[in-house]
FIDRENGU-629290 format. One record per residue (C-alpha): x, y, z; residue in three letters. Coordinates in Angstrom, 2 decimals, decimal comma. Layout:
// FIDRENGU-629290
((X Y Z) ALA)
...
***
This chain:
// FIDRENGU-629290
((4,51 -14,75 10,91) UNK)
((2,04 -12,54 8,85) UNK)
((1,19 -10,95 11,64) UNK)
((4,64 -9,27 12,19) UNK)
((4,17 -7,61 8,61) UNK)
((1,42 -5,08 9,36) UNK)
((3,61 -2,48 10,79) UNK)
((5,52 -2,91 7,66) UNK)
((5,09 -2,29 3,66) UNK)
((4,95 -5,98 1,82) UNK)
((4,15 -6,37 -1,84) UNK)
((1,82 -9,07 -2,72) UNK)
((0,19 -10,28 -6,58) UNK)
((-2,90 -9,40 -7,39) UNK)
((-3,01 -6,65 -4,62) UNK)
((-4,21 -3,14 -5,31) UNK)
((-3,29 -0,95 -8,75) UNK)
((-1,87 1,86 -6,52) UNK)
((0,24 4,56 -8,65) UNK)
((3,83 4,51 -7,49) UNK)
((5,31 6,90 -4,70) UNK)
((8,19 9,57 -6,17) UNK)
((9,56 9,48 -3,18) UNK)
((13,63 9,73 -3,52) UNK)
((15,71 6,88 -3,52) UNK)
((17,14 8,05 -0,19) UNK)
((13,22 8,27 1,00) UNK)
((12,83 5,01 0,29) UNK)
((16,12 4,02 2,12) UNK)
((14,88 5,58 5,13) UNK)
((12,11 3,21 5,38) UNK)
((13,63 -0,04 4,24) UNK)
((16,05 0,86 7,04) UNK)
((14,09 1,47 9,29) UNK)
((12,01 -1,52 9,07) UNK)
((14,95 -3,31 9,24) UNK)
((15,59 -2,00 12,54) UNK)
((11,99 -1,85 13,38) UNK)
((11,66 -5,60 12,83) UNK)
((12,83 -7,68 15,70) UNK)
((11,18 -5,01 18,31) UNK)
((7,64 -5,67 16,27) UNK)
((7,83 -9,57 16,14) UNK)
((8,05 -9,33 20,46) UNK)
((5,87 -6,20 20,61) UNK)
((2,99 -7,16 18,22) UNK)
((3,96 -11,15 17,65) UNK)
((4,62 -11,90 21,73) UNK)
((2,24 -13,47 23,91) UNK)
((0,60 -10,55 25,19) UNK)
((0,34 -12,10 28,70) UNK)
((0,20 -9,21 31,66) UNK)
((3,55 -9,74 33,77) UNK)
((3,28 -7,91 37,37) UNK)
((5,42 -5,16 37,74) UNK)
((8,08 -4,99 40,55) UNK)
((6,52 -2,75 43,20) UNK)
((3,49 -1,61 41,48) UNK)
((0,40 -2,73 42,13) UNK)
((-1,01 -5,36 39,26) UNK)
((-4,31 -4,08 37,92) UNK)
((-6,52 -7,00 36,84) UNK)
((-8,10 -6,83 33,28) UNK)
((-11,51 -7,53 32,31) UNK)
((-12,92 -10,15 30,57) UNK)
((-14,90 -8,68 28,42) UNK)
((-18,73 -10,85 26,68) UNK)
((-20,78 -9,64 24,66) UNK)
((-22,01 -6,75 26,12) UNK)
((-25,89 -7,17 27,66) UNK)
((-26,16 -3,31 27,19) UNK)
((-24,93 -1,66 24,23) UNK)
((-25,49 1,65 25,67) UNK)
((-22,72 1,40 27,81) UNK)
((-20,63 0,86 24,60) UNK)
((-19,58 3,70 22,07) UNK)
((-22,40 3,60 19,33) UNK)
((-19,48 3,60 16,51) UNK)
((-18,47 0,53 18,05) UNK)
((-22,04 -0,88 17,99) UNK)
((-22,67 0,21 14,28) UNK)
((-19,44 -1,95 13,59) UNK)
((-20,45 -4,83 15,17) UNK)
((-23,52 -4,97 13,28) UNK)
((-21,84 -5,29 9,74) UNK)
((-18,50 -6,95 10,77) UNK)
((-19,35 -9,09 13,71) UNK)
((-16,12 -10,34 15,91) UNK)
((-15,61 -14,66 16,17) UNK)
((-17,44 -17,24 17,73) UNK)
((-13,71 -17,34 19,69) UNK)
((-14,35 -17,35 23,83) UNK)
((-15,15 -13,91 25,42) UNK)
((-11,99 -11,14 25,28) UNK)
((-9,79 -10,88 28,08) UNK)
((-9,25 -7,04 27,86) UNK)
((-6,14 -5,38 28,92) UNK)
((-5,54 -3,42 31,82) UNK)
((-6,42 0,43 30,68) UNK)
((-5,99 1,27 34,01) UNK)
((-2,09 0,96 34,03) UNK)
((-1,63 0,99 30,31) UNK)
((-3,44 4,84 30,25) UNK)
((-1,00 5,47 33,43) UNK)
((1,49 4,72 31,82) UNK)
((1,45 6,72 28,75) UNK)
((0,44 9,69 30,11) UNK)
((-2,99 10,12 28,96) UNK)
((-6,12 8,61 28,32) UNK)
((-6,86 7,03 25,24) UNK)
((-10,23 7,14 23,14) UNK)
((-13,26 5,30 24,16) UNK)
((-13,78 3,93 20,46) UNK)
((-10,56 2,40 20,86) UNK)
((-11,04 1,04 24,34) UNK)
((-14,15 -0,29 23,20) UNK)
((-13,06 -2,15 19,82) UNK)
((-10,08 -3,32 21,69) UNK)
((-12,32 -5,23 24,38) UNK)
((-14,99 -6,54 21,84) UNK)
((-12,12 -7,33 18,99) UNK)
((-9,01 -7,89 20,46) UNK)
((-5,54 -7,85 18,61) UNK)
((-6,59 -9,04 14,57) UNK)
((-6,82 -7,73 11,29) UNK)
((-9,73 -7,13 8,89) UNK)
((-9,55 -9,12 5,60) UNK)
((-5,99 -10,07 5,89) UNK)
((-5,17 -6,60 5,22) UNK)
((-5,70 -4,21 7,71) UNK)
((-4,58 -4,74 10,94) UNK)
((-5,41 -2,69 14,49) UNK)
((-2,41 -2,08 16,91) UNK)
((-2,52 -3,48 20,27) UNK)
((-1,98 -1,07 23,02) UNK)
((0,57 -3,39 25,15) UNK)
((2,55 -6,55 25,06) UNK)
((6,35 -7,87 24,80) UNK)
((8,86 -5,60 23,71) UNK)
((12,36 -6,76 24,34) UNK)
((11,96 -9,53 26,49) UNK)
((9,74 -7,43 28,75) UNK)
((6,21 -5,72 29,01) UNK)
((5,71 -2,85 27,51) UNK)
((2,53 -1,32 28,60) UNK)
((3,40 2,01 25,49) UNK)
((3,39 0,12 22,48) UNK)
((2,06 2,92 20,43) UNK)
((4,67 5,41 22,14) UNK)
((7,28 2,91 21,61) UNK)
((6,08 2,95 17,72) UNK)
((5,78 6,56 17,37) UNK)
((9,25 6,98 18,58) UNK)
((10,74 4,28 16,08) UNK)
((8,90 6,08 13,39) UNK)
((10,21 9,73 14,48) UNK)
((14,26 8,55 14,61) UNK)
((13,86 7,48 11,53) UNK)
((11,89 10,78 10,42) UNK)
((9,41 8,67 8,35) UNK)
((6,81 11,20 8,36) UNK)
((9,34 13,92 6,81) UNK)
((9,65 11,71 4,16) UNK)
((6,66 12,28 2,45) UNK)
((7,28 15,69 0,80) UNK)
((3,73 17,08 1,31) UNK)
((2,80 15,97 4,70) UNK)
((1,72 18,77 6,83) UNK)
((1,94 16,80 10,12) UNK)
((4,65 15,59 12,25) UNK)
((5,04 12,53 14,27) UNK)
((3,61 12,41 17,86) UNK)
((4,70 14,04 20,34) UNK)
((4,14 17,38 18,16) UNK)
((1,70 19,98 19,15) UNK)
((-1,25 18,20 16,78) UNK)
((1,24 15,35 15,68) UNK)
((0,63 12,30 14,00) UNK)
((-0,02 8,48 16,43) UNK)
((-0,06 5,81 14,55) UNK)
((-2,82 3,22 15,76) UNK)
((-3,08 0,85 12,81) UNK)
((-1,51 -0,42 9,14) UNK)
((-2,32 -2,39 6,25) UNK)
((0,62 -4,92 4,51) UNK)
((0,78 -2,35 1,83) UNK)
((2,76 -0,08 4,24) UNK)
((-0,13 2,58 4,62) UNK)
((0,13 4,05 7,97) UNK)
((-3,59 5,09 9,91) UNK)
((-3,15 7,81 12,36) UNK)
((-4,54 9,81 15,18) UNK)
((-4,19 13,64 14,60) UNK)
((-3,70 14,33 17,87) UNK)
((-5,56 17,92 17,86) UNK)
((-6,62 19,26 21,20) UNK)
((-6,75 17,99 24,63) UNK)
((-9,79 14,86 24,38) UNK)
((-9,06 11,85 22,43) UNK)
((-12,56 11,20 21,69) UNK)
((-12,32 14,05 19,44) UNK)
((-9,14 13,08 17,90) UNK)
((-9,94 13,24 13,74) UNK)
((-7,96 10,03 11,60) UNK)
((-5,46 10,55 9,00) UNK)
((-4,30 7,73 6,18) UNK)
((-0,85 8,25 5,08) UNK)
((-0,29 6,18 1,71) UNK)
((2,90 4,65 0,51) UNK)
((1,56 4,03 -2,98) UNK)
((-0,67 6,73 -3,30) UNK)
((0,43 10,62 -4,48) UNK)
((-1,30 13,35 -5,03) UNK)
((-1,83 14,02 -1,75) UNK)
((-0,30 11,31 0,28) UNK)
((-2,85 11,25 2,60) UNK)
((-6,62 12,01 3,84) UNK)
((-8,00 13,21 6,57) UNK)
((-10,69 11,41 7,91) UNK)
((-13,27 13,46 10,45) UNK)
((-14,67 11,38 12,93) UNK)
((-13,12 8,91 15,16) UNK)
((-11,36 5,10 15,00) UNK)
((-14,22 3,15 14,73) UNK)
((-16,43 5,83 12,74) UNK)
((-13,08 5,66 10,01) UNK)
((-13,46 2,00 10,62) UNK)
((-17,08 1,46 9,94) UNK)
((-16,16 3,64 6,67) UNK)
((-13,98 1,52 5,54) UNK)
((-16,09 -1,84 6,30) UNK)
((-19,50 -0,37 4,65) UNK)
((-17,43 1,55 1,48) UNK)
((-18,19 4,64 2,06) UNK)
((-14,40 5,78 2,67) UNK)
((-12,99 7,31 -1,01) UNK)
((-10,49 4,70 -0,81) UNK)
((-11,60 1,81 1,22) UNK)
((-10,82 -1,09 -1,32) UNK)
((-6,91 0,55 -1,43) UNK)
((-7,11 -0,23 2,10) UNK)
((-9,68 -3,58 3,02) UNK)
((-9,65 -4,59 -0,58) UNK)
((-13,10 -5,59 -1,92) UNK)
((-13,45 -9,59 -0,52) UNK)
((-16,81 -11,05 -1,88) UNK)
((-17,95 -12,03 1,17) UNK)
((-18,04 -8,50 2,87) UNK)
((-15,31 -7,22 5,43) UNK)
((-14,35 -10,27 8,34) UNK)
((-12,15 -9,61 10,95) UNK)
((-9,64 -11,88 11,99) UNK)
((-8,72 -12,39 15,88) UNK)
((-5,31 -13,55 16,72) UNK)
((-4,82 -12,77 20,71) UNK)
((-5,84 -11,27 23,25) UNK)
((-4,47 -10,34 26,86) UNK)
((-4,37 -14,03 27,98) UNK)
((-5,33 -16,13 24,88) UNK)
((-3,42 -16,70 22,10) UNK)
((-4,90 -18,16 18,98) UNK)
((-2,19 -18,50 16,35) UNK)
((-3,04 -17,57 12,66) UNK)
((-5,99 -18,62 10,47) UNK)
((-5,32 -20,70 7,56) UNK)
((-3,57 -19,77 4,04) UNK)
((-1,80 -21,14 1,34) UNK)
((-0,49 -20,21 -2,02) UNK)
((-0,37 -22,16 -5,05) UNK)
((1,96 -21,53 -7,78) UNK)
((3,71 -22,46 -11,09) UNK)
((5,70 -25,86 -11,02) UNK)
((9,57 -25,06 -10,13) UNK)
((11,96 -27,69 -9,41) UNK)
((13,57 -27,79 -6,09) UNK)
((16,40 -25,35 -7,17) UNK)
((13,86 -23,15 -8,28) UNK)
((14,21 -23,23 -12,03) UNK)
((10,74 -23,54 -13,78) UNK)
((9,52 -26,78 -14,73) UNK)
((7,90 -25,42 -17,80) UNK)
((10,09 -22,60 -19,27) UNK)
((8,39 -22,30 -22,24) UNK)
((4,60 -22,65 -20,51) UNK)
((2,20 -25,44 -20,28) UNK)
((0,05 -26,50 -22,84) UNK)
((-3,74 -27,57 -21,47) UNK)
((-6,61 -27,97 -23,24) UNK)
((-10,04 -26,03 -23,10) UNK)
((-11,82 -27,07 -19,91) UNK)
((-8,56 -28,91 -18,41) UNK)
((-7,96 -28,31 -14,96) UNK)
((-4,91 -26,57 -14,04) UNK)
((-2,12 -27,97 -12,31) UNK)
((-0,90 -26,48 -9,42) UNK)
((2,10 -26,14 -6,79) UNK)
((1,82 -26,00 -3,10) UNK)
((4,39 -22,91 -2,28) UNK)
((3,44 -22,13 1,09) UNK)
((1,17 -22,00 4,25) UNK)
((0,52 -21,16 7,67) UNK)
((-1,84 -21,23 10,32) UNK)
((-4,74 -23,67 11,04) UNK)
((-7,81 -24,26 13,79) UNK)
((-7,83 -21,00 15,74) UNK)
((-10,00 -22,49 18,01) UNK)
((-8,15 -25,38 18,83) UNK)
((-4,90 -23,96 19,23) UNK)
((-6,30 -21,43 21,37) UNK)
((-7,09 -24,39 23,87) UNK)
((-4,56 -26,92 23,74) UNK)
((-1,75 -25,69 21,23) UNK)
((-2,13 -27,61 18,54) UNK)
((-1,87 -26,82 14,85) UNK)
((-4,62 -28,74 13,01) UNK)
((-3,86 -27,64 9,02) UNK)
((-7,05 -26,97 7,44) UNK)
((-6,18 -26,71 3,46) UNK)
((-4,12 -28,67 2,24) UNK)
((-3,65 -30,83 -1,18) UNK)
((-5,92 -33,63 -1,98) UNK)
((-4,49 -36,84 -1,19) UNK)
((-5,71 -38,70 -4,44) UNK)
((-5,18 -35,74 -6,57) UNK)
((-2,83 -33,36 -5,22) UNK)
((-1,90 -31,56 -8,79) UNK)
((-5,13 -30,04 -9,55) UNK)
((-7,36 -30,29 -6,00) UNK)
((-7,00 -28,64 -2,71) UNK)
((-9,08 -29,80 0,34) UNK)
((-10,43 -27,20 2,41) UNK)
((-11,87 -28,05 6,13) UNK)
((-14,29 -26,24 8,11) UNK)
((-12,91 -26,93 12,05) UNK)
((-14,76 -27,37 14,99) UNK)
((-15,55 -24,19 15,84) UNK)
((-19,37 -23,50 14,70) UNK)
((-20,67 -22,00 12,37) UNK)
((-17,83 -23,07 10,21) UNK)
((-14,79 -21,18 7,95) UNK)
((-15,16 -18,70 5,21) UNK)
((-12,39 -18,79 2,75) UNK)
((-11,78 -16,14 0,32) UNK)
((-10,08 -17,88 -3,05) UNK)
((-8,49 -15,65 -5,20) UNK)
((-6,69 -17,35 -8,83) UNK)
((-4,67 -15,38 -11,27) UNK)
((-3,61 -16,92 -14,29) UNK)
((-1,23 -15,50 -17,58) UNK)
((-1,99 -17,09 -20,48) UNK)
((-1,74 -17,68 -24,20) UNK)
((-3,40 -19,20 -27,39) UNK)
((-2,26 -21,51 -30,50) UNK)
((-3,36 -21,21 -33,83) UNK)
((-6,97 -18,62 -33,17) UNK)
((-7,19 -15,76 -31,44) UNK)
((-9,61 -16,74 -28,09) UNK)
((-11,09 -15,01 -24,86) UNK)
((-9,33 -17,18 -21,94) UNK)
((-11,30 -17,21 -17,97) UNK)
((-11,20 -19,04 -15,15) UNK)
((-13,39 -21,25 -13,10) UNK)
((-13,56 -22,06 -9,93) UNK)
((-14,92 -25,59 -8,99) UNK)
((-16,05 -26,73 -5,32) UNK)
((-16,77 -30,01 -5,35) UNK)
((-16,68 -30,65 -9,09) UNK)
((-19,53 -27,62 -9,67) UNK)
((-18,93 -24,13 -11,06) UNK)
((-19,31 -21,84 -8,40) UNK)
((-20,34 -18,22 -8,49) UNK)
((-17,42 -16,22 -8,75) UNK)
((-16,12 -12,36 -9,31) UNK)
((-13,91 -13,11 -12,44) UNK)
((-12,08 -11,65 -15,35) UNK)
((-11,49 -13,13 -18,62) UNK)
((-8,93 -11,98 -21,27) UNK)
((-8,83 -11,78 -24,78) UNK)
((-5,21 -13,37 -26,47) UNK)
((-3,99 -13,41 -29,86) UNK)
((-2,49 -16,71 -31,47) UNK)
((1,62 -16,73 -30,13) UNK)
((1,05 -14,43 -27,67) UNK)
((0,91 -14,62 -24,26) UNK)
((-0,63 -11,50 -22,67) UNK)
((0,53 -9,60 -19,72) UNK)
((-3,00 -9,54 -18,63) UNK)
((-4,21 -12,24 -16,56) UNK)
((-7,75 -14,15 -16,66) UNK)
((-8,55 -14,30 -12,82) UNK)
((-11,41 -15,87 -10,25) UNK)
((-12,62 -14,53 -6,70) UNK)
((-14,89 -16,23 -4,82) UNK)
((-15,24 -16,80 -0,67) UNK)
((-16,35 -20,30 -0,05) UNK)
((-17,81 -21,49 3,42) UNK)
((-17,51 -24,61 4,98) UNK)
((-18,83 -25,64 7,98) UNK)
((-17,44 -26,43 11,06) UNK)
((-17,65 -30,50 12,12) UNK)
((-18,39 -31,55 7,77) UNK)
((-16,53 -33,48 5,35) UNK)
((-13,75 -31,16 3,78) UNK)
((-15,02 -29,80 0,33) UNK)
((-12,76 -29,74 -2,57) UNK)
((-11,82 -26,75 -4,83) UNK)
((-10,10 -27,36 -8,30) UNK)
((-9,43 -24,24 -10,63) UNK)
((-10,09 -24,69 -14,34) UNK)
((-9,57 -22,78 -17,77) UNK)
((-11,64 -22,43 -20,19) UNK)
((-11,32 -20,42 -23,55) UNK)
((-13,64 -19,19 -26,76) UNK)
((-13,55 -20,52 -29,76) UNK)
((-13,96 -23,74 -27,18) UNK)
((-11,21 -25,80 -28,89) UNK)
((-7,91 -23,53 -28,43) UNK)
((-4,93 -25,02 -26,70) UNK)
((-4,25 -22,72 -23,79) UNK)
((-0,61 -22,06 -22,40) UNK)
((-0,56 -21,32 -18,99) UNK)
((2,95 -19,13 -18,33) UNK)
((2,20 -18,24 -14,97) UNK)
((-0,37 -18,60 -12,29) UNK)
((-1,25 -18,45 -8,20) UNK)
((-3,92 -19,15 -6,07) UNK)
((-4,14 -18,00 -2,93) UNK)
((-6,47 -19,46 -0,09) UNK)
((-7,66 -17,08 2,92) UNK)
((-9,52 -18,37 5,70) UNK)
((-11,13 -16,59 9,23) UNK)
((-13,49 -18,05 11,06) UNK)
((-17,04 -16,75 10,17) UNK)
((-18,69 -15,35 12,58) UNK)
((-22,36 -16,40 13,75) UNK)
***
């Protein structure tokens, strides 16, 4: 499941131009390694059901379900500020978890941004990037009310923190230490620097994987303050983190204490291969100015949130186009008003015969040219450029209408220049937009 990969680094195309780490190769061996190990305890700790099992002897503390709160006074104002520019679901009202016994059970009492975002949020991730920890669930076949201890021990064994050369911090439980309370698929680690005695007061500190010169940045002000930064761009380095969607920041629920509601919908698009995974076009393949181009269903996941949160069943929601499934992919809005947003993000390599020519990308919804952040790319005759022409656009559809269908097509200057595509993806986000 995506959801597994957030504790853990993952390369993806088109992701963010983030200088390389020169971190040693035994550095980087320490991490792989631990990941490895790390692995199976994350898919039960943060992929598990999150469902609150009664604990021999001890008395079972109820947790709250949590609506959208009549008062916002009575909610920390960083958490309010949030909700005003990233808005949770239309999903049914959080079922938080028990503080009571989770705080008891670590030892101390966590931050009241944290409390907060975790009732009105639940367990998600913003953009498909950035993801929030959540405080308790499965870990080995049994409840484990300490996920973040459990974490910060994993990461201490391994000494990930001494890694990174100029890191002045160490790993929680150290006098000022380092707790871990959230990652992006990049690998970056987001941290509590656990300075003094009240958590409210606890500053944030980014460690990068990619990023040198420092490593990291402190961050002064709490979890949701660091998270409204990030949301609203004001953090130095918010698109490294969030990216830069087109639609604004979305979050993304996938649980909470009782519910579960399974991943949103993706899918990538590709190249042609053949089924042993030799390319159908070595050489590229040769379209015209204003063709559409061709592509590959590689792979997808996920579906109706809102309908597998009720009865369990996964409803796709992009898929090909049954009349055309080479150049058109259908994307569906659910039944969940208001609808889907889907971010759509192309990236294609290219070449020209015979002139030289300035290649981009469109990207069609229903047969019309829609508004899109794009890049074109200039290309000698022969040649095919490293560069890549690409297309970025978020597309809603509503919930309860007729799918709409989006088609991807290049076009090139001087208008009549063959094009050779070499390579190409397109990959389809969606999360349920919120009302």
């Amino acid at each position: 499941m995506r959801r597994l990969r957030c504790l853990f680094s993952r390369s993806q195309p088109g992701r963010h131009n983030a200088r390389q780490c020169p971190d040693s190769r035994r550095n980087d061996d320490v991490r792989i390694h631990a990941r490895s190990r790390l692995e199976g305890a994350a898919r039960e700790a943060i992929c598990g059901s999150g469902r609150h099992v009664p604990t021999s002897g001890k008395p079972h503390i109820l947790a709250g379900r949590w609506s959208d709160p009549q008062k916002w006074s009575f909610v920390h104002p960083a958490v309010a500020q949030l909700n005003a520019v990233m808005p949770p679901p239309p999903l049914p009202p959080i079922v938080a978890p028990p503080w009571v016994e989770i705080e008891e059970a670590m030892g101390f009492r966590l931050s009241q941004d944290f409390r907060d975002f975790i009732n009105l949020y639940g367990d998600g991730e913003i953009n498909h990037e950035f993801c929030v920890f959540y405080p308790a669930g499965q870990r080995h076949f049994a409840l484990s009310l300490t996920l973040l201890l459990d974490h910060a021990e994993e990461l201490n064994s391994y000494g990930v923190f001494e890694s990174y050369g100029d890191l002045p911090f160490a790993g929680y439980p150290a006098p000022g230490g380092l707790l871990q309370w959230g990652s992006t698929y990049n690998g970056d680690m987001i941290c509590w620097l656990t300075e003094g005695d009240n958590p409210d007061d606890w500053p944030v500190v980014v460690v990068f994987r990619h990023i040198v010169d420092p490593s990291w940045r402190r961050f002064d002000g709490g979890m949701a303050e660091f998270l409204f930064s990030l949301v609203t761009s004001t953090f130095e380095l918010s698109t490294a983190l969030i990216g830069d969607p087109p639609g604004g920041a979305r979050w993304t629920r996938h649980r909470d204490w009782e519910h579960d509601y399974g991943d949103p919908p993706t899918a990538l698009y590709g190249s042609f291969y053949t089924e042993d995974g030799r390319p159908l076009f070595p050489h590229g393949r040769k379209l015209p100015c204003g063709a559409l181009v061709p592509l590959q269903y590689r792979e997808g996941s996920g579906g109706d949130q809102e309908l597998y949160g009720r009865t369990g069943e996964v409803r796709t929601l992009v898929e090909p186009d049954s009349e055309s499934p080479e150049t058109t992919i259908k994307l569906a809005g659910g039944g969940l008003a208001p609808g889907m947003a889907y971010r759509v993000l192309a990236s294609v390599a290219v070449g020209v015969d015979d002139v030289p020519g300035t290649v981009a990308l469109e990207l069609l919804c229903d047969g019309t040219p829609i508004p899109a952040r794009s890049t074109s790319v200039d290309v000698e005759p022969g040649q095919t450029t490293r560069a890549s022409a690409t297309a970025e656009a978020e597309i809603l559809v509503a919930a309860n209408s007729s799918p709409v269908s989006v088609q991807l097509r290049i076009v090139s200057s001087p208008n009549n220049a063959d094009i050779t595509v070499e390579d190409l993806y397109l990959h389809v986000n969606g999360t349920l937009a919120a009302g």
